[in-house]
C-alpha positions as CSV (number, residue, x, y, z in Angstrom):
1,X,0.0,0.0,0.0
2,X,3.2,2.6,0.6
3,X,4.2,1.7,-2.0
4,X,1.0,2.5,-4.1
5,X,1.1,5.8,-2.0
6,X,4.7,6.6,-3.1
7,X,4.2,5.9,-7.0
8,X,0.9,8.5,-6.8
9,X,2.6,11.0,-5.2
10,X,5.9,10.7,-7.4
11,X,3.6,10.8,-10.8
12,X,1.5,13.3,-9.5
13,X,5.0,15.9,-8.5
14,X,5.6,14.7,-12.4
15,X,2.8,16.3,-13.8
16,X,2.8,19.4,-12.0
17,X,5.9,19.9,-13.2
18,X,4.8,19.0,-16.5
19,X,2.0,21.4,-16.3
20,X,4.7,24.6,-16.0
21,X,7.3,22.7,-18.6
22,X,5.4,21.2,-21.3
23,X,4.8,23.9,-24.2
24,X,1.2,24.2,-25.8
25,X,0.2,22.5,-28.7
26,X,-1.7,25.3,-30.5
27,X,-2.1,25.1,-34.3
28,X,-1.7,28.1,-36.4
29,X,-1.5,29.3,-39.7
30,X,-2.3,26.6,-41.8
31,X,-0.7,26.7,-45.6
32,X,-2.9,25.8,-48.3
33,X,-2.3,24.5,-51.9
34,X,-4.4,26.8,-54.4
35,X,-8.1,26.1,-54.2
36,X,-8.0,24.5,-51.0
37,X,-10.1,24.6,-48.9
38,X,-13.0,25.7,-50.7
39,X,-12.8,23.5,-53.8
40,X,-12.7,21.3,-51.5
41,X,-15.8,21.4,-49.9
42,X,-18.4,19.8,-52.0
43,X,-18.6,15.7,-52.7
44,X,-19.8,15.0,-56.6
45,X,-22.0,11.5,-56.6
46,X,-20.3,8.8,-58.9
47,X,-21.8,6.5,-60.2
48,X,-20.5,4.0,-58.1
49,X,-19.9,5.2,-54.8
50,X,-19.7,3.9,-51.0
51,X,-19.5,5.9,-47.7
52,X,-18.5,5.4,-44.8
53,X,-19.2,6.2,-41.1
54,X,-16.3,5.9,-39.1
55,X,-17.8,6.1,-35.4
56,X,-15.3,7.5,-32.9
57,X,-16.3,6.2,-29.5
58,X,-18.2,8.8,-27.4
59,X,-17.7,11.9,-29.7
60,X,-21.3,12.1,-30.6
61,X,-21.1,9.2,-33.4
62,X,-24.6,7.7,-32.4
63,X,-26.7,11.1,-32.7
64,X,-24.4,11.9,-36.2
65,X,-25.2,8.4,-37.5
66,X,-28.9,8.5,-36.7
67,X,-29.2,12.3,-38.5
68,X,-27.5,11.1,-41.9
69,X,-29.1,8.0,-42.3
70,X,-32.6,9.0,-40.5
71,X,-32.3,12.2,-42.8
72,X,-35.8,12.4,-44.9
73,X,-35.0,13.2,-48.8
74,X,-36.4,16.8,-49.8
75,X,-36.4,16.1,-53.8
76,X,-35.6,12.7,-55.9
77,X,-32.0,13.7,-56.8
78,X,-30.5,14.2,-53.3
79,X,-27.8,12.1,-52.2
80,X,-29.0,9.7,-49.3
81,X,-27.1,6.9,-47.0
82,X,-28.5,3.5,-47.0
83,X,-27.9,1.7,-43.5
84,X,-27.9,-1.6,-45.3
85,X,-26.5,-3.0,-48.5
86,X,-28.8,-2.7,-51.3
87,X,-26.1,-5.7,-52.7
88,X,-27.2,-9.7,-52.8
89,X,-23.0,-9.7,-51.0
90,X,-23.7,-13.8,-50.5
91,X,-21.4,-15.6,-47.8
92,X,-17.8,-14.0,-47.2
93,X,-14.4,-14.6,-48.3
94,X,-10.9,-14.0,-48.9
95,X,-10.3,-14.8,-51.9
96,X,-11.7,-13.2,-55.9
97,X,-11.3,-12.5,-58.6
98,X,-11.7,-9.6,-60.7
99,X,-10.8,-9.9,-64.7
100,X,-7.1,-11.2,-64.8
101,X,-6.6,-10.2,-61.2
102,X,-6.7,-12.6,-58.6
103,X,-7.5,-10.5,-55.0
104,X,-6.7,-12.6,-51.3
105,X,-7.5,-10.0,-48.7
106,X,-5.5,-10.8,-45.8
107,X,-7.7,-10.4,-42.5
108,X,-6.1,-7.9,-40.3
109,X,-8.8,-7.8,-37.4
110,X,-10.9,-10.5,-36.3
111,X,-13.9,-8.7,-37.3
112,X,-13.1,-7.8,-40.4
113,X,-15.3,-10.1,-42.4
114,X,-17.7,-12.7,-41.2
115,X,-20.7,-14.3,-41.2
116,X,-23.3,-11.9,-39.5
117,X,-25.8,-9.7,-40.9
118,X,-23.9,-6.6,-41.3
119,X,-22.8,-5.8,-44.6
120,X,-19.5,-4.3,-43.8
121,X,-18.3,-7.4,-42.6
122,X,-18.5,-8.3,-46.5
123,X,-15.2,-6.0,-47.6
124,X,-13.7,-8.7,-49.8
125,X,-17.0,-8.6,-52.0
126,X,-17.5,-5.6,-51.9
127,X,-14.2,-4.6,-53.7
128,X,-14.4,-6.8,-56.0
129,X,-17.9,-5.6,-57.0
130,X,-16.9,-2.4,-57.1
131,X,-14.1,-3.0,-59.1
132,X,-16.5,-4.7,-61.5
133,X,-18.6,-2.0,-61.6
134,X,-16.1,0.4,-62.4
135,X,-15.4,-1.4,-66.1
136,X,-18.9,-2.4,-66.5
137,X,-21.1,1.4,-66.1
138,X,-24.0,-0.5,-67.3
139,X,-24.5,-1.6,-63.4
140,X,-25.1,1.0,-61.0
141,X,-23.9,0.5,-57.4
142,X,-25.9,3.5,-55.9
143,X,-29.5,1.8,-56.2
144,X,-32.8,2.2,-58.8
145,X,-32.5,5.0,-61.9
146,X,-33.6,8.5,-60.7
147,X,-32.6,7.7,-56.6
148,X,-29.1,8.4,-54.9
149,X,-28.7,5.9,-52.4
150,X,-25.2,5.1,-51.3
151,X,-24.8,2.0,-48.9
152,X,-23.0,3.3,-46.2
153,X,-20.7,1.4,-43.5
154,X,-22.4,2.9,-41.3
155,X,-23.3,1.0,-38.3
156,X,-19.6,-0.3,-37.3
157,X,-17.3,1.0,-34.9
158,X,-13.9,0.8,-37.2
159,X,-10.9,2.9,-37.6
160,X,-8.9,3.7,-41.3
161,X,-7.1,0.3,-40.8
162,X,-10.8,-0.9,-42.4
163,X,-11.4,1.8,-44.9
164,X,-7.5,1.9,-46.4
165,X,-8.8,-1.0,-48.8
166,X,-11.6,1.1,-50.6
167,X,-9.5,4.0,-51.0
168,X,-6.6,1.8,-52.4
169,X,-9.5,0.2,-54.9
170,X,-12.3,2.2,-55.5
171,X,-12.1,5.4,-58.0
172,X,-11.0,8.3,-57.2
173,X,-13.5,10.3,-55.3
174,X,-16.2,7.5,-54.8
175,X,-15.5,7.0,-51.1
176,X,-17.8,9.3,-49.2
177,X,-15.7,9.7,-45.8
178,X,-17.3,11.2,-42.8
179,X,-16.6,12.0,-39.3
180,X,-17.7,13.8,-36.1
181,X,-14.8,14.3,-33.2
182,X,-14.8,15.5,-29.7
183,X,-12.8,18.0,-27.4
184,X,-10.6,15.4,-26.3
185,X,-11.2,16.2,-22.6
186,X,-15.1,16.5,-23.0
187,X,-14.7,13.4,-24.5
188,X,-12.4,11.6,-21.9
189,X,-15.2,12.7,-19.3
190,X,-17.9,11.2,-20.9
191,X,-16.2,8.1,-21.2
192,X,-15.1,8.2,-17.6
193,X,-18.7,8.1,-16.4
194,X,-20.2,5.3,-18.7
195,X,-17.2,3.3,-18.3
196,X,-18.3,3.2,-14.4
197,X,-21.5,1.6,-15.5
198,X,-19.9,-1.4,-17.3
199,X,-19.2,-5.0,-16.0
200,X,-15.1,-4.8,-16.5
201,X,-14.8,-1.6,-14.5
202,X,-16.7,-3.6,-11.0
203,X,-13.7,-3.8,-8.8
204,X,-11.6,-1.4,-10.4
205,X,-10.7,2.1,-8.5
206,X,-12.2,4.0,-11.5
207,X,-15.5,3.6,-9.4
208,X,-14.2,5.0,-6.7
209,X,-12.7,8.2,-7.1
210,X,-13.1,11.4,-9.2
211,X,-12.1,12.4,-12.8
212,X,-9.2,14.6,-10.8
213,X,-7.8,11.4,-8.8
214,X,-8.0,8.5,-10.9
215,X,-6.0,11.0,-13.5
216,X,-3.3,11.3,-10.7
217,X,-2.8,7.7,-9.7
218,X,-0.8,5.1,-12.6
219,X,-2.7,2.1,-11.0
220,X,-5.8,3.3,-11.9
221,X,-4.9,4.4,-15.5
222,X,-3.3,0.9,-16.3
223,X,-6.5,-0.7,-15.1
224,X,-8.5,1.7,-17.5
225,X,-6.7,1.9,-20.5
226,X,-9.5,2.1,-22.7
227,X,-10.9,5.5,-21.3
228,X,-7.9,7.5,-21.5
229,X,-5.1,6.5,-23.7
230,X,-3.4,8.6,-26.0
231,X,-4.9,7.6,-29.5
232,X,-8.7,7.2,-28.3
233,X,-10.1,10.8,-28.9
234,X,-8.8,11.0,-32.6
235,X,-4.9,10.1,-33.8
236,X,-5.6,6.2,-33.6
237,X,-8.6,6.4,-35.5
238,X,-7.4,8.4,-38.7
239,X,-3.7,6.4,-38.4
240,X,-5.7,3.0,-38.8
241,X,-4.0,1.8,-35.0
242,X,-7.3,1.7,-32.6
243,X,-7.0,-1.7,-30.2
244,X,-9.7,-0.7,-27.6
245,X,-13.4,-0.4,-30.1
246,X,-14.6,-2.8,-31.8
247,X,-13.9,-4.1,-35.0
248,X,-10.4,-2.9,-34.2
249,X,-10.5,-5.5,-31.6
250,X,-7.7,-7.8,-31.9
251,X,-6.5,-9.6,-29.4
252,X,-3.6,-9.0,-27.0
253,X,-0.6,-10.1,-29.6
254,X,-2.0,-7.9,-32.2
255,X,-3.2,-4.9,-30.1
256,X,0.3,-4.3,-28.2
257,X,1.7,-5.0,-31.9
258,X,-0.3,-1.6,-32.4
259,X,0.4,0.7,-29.9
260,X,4.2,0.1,-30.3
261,X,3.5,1.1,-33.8
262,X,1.3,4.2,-32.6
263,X,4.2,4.9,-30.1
264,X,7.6,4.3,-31.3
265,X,7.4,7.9,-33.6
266,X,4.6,9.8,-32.8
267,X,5.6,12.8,-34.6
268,X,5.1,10.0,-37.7
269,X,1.6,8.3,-36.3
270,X,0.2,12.1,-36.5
271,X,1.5,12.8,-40.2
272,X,-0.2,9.1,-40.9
273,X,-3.5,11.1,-39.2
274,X,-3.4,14.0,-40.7
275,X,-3.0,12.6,-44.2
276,X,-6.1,10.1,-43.6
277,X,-7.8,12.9,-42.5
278,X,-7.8,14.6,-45.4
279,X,-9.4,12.0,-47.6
280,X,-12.4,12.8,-45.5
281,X,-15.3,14.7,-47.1
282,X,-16.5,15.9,-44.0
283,X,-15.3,15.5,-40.3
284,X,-17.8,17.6,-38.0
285,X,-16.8,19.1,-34.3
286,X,-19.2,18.3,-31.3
287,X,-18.7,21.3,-29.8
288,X,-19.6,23.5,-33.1
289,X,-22.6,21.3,-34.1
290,X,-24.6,23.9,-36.2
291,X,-21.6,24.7,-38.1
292,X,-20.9,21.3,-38.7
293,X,-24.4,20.3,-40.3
294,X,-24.5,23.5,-42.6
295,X,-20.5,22.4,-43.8
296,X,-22.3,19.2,-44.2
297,X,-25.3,20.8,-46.0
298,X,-23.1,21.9,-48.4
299,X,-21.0,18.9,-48.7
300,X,-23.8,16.5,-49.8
301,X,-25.9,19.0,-51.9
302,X,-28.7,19.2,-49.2
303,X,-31.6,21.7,-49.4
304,X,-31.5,21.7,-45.3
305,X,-29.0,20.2,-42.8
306,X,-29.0,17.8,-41.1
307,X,-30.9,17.5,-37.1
308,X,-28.4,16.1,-34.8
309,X,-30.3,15.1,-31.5
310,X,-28.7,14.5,-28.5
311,X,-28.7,10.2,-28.2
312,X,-27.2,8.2,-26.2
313,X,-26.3,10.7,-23.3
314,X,-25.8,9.9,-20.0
315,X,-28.9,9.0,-17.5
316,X,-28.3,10.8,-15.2
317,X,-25.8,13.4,-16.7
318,X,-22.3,13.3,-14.5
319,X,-21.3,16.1,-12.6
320,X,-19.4,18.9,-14.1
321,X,-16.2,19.8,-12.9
322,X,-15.6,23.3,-11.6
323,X,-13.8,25.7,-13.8
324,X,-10.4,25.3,-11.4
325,X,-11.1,21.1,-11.7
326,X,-11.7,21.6,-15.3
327,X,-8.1,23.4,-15.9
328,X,-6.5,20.6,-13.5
329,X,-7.7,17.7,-15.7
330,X,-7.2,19.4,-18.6
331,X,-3.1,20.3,-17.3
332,X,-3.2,16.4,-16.5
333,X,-4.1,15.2,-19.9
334,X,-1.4,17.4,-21.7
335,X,0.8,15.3,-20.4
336,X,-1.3,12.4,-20.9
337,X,-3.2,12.1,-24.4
338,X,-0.6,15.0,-26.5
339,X,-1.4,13.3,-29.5
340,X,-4.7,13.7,-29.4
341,X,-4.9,17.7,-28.0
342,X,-2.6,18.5,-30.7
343,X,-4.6,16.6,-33.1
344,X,-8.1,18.2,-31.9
345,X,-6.3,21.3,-32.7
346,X,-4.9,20.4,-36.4
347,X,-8.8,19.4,-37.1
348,X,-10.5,22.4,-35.6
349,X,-8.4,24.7,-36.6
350,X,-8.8,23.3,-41.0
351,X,-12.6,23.1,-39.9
352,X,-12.9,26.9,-39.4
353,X,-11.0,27.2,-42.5
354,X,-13.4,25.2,-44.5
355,X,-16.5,27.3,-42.6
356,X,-14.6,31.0,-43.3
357,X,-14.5,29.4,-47.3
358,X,-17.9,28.6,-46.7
359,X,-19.0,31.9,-45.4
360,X,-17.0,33.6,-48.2
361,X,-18.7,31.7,-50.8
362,X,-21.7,31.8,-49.7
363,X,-20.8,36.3,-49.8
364,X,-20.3,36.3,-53.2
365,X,-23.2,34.4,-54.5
366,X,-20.8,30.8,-54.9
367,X,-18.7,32.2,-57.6
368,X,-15.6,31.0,-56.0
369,X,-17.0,27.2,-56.1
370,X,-18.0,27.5,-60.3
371,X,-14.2,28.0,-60.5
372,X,-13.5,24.9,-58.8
373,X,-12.7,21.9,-61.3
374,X,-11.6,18.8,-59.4
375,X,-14.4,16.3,-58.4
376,X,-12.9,15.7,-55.3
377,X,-9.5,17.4,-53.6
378,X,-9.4,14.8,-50.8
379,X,-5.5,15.6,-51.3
380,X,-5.7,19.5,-50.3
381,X,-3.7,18.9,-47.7
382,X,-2.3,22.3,-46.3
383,X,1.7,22.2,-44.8
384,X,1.9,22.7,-41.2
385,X,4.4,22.1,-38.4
386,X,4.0,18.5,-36.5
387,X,5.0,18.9,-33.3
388,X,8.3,16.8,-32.6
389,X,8.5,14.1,-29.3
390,X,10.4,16.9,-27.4
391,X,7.5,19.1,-28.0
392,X,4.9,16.3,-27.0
393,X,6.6,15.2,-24.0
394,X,4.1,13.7,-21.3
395,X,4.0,9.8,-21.4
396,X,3.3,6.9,-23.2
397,X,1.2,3.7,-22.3
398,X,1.1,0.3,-23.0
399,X,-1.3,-2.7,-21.1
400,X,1.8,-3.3,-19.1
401,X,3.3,0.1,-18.4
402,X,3.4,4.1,-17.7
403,X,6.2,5.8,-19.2
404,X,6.8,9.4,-18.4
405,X,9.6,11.9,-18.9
406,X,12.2,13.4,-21.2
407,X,14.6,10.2,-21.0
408,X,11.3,8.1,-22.2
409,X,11.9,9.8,-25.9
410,X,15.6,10.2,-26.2
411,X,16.7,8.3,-29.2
């Protein structure tokens, strides 16, 4: 138990000191290639076409899901999502063939295709009819003449790891991407509190003490991986290297495989995420909702945005910290998740890009978008500074371990 004792108080001297040492993560000044971001803003329908939800866990992703594919259509020729396949996909399997080409999709998560009722479990077949349909135009992937429907991978929680495949495949421009994030500490919060509720937290400290103190004590954060680690809020989605959700589920081997590979360069697991990022369509904010569904609005083509109800929220809400709690937590996480506040940054700070290009456009009547020609610039991708592992700092975590300080990222 002194022991215990000893190791809180020594991490929690750590991170006060961190707190007055570690420099901010702000993003500023984003550079951006010619006609980026507004030419940037709007999705063209192809012919064949797929999107694809990817669900970040407690960011919002059940209330976004249930506005784009609960969305009414307004007049025949708006674009709508599907929630299952309009394909007869037939039983799974690894290997195809398409023309001369013989496909064997290697399964990298043990969700990745299988025998249930959800069509994105079908990825194999799916590429290969897609790749089909993209020699023969006679057979439209996007459902009956004069509708818009694209089957959407929608229901899922999966990170880029599942989506690289259909960009790698598909045309150019036919992948409809789209995300919603969360202030990573809003978010950390919010899992904090439903994780208290579930079966594999009975026992475990996390019930026992506040936001603040299970922050401050290494025990508790091993114990809890899943709520807090560096990754969760954003970076390990878009780099393809979530272990914790779902279909990115894979068993301990493969999951610490991953988060050596999310830690080893973390300067280079946040150029993977920003690059991913970019082939997104849309990616929304929580905390900016209306400004979200009217970038979305304008994405799809929509007459109206979208209504994002508030789903799946706590019953009965958790307790708000205090404005001083708020800042301690926050201080705390710096050191903790600095991937993902530098991250949350990168992305809010392109979002109000892409909302000042919409404002502008929308100024002059949209005669900035007529002189947009590309279908799609998924690859407007504007230069900015990634902060280096000096500038990160704070710690690193794996099932077994809490690494902290300077001497953790000397090479």
């Amino acid at each position: 138990m002194r022991n215990a004792s000893e190791e809180t108080a020594r991490f929690s001297r750590f991170l006060r000191t961190a707190r007055r040492s570690l420099p901010g993560l702000e993003v500023h000044d984003l550079a951006y290639p010619p006609g980026a971001p507004g030419c940037t803003l709007r999705w063209r329908p192809m012919r064949q076409a797929v999107a694809i939800f990817m669900h970040i866990g407690k960011a919002g992703g059940t209330a976004f899901r249930s506005a784009i594919v609960g969305r009414p259509m307004e007049h025949d020729r708006e674009v709508f999502f599907l929630p299952s396949s309009n394909l007869d996909i037939g039983p799974p399997s690894t290997d195809f063939v398409t023309g001369r080409l013989k496909w064997r999709y290697t399964k990298g998560n043990k969700h990745e295709y299988g025998d249930g009722q959800l069509w994105e479990y079908h990825l194999p077949e799916l590429l290969s009819r897609s790749a089909m349909r993209s020699r023969d135009l006679e057979v439209p992937l996007v459902g009956s003449p004069g509708l818009r429907g694209i089957p959407c991978l929608c229901t899922e929680h999966f990170d880029f790891s599942l989506m690289r495949p259909l960009f790698h495949v598909l045309p150019e421009g036919s992948v409809l991407a789209v995300a919603i994030m969360r202030d990573p500490v809003k978010r950390f919060l919010s899992h904090f509190y439903y994780a208290r509720g579930l079966r594999w937290t009975e026992g475990l400290r996390i019930r026992e003490v506040s936001p603040l103190e299970f922050l401050h004590q290494p025990s508790s954060l091993l114990d809890a991986l899943m709520v807090w680690q560096d990754g969760l809020a954003g970076v390990s989605w878009f780099a393809g290297e979530t272990v914790h959700y779902g279909m990115g589920a894979t068993g301990d081997s493969a999951d610490n495989a991953r988060m050596r590979m999310t830690i080893r360069n973390r300067t280079e697991t946040l150029r993977r995420a920003v690059r991913n990022y970019h082939k997104f369509v849309f990616v929304g904010l929580l905390e900016e909702k209306s400004a979200s569904m009217e970038l979305l609005q304008h994405a799809m083509g929509w007459a109206t945005p979208p209504q994002m109800e508030r789903l799946n929220a706590a019953s009965p809400a958790y307790p708000e910290p205090t404005r001083g709690e708020m800042g301690r937590i926050r201080a705390a996480l710096r050191a903790l998740i600095p991937m993902d506040l530098w991250f949350y940054e990168y992305v809010r700070a392109d979002f109000r890009s892409r909302v000042a290009a919409l404002r502008a456009a929308q100024h002059d009547g949209g005669q900035r978008f007529k002189r947009c020609r590309q279908r799609w610039a998924g690859g407007a991708v504007p230069s900015v500074k990634v902060p280096s592992e000096e500038e990160l700092g704070g710690c690193v975590a794996t099932r077994q371990a809490l690494a902290c300080g300077s001497h953790v990222f000397a090479k």
